[in-house]
DRENLUM-208409 format. One record per residue (C-alpha): chain; x, z, y. Coordinates in nm, 2 decimals. Each point is the difference from the previous one (the first is absolute). Layout:
# DRENLUM-208409
A, X, Z, Y;
...
END
This chain:
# DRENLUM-208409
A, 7.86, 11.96, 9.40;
A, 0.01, -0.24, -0.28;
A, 0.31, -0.28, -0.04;
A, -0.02, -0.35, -0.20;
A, 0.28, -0.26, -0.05;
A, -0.13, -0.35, 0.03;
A, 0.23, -0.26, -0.08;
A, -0.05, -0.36, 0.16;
A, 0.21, -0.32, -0.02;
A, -0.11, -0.28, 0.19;
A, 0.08, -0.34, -0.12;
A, 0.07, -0.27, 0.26;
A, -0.21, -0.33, 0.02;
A, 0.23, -0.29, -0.06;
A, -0.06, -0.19, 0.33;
A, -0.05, -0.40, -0.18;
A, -0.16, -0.33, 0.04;
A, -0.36, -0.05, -0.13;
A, 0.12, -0.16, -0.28;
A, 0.21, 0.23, -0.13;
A, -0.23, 0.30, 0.05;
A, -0.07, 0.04, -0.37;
A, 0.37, 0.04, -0.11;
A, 0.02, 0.27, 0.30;
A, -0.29, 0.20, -0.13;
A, 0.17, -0.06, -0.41;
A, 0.30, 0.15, 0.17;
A, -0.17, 0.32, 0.23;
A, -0.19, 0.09, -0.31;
A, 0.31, -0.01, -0.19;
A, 0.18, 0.23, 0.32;
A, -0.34, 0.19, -0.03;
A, 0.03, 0.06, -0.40;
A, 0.30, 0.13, 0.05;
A, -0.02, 0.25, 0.28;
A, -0.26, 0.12, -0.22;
A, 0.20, 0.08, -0.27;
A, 0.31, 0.16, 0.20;
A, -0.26, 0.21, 0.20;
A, -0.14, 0.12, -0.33;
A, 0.36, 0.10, -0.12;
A, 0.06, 0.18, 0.37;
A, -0.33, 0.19, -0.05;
A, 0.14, 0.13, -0.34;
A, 0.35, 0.12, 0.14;
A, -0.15, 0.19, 0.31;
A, 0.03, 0.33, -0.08;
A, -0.27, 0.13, 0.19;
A, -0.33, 0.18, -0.08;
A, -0.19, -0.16, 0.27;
A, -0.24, -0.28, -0.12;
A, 0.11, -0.35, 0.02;
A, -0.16, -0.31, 0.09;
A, 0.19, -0.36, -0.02;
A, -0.10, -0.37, 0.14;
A, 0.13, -0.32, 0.09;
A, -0.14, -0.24, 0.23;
A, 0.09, -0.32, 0.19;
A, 0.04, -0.10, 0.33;
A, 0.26, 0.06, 0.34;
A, 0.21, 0.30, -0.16;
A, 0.00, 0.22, 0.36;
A, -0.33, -0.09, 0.11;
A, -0.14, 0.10, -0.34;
A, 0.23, 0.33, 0.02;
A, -0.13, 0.07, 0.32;
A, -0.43, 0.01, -0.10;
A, 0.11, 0.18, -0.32;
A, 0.13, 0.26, 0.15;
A, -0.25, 0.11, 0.31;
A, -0.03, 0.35, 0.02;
A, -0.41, 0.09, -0.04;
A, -0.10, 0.29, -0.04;
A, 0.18, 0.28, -0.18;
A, 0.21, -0.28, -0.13;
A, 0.33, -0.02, 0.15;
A, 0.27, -0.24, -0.13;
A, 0.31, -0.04, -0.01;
A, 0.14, -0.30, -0.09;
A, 0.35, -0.10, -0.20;
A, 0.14, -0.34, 0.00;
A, 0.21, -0.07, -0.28;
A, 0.28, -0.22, -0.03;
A, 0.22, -0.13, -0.27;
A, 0.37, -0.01, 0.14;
A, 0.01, -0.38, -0.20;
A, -0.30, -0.14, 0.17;
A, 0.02, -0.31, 0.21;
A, -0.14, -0.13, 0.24;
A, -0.08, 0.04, 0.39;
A, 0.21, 0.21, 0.21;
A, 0.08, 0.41, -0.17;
A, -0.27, 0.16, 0.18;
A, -0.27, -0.26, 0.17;
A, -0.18, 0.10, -0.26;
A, -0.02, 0.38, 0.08;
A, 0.07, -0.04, 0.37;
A, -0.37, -0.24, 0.03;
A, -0.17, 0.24, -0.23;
A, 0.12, 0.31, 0.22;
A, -0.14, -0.17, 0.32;
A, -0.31, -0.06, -0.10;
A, -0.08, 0.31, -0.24;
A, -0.17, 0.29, 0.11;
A, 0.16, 0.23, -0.27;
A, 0.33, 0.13, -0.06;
A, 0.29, -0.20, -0.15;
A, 0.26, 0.07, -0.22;
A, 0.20, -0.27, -0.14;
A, 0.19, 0.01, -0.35;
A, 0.28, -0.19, -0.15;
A, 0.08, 0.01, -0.37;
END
């Protein structure tokens, strides 16, 4: 029995007009850039021996969660929702509480 880490951040489409679609993609692939680089920073602080894979993609952030992490196999994830107790935004938890109904893996959520 083998273990990995993968690390995944989903970036949210900004929902716009037609005509402003090309400053909304400027602005995901800046959001994308960036997850980039603090998952590559997370990845260096684990302290784990278990190999480590990182991505960031786009789209709806629980219904992207939710394909991600199907269980095939011998793979069986668990997933951890992070939170960042300054974020803003929605109400504390929609988030989580539509991921967790409509995952098929584990939960756990995290607040720094």
């Amino acid at each position: 029995f083998a273990s990995s880490v993968e690390l995944v951040h989903v970036v949210r489409d900004l929902p716009v007009l037609e005509r402003w679609r090309p400053h909304a993609e400027a602005a995901t692939n800046e959001r994308v850039d960036l997850a980039r680089r603090e998952l590559a920073q997370v990845a260096g602080n684990l302290p784990t021996q278990a190999p480590i894979t990182s991505r960031v993609e786009t789209g709806p952030i629980p219904e992207r969660l939710a394909e991600i992490a199907v269980p095939w196999g011998a793979r069986q994830p668990l997933l951890v929702l992070g939170k960042r107790a300054a974020d803003r935004g929605g109400a504390p938890g929609a988030l989580a509480y539509r991921v967790l109904t409509i995952s098929r893996a584990p939960v756990l959520m995290h607040v720094a």
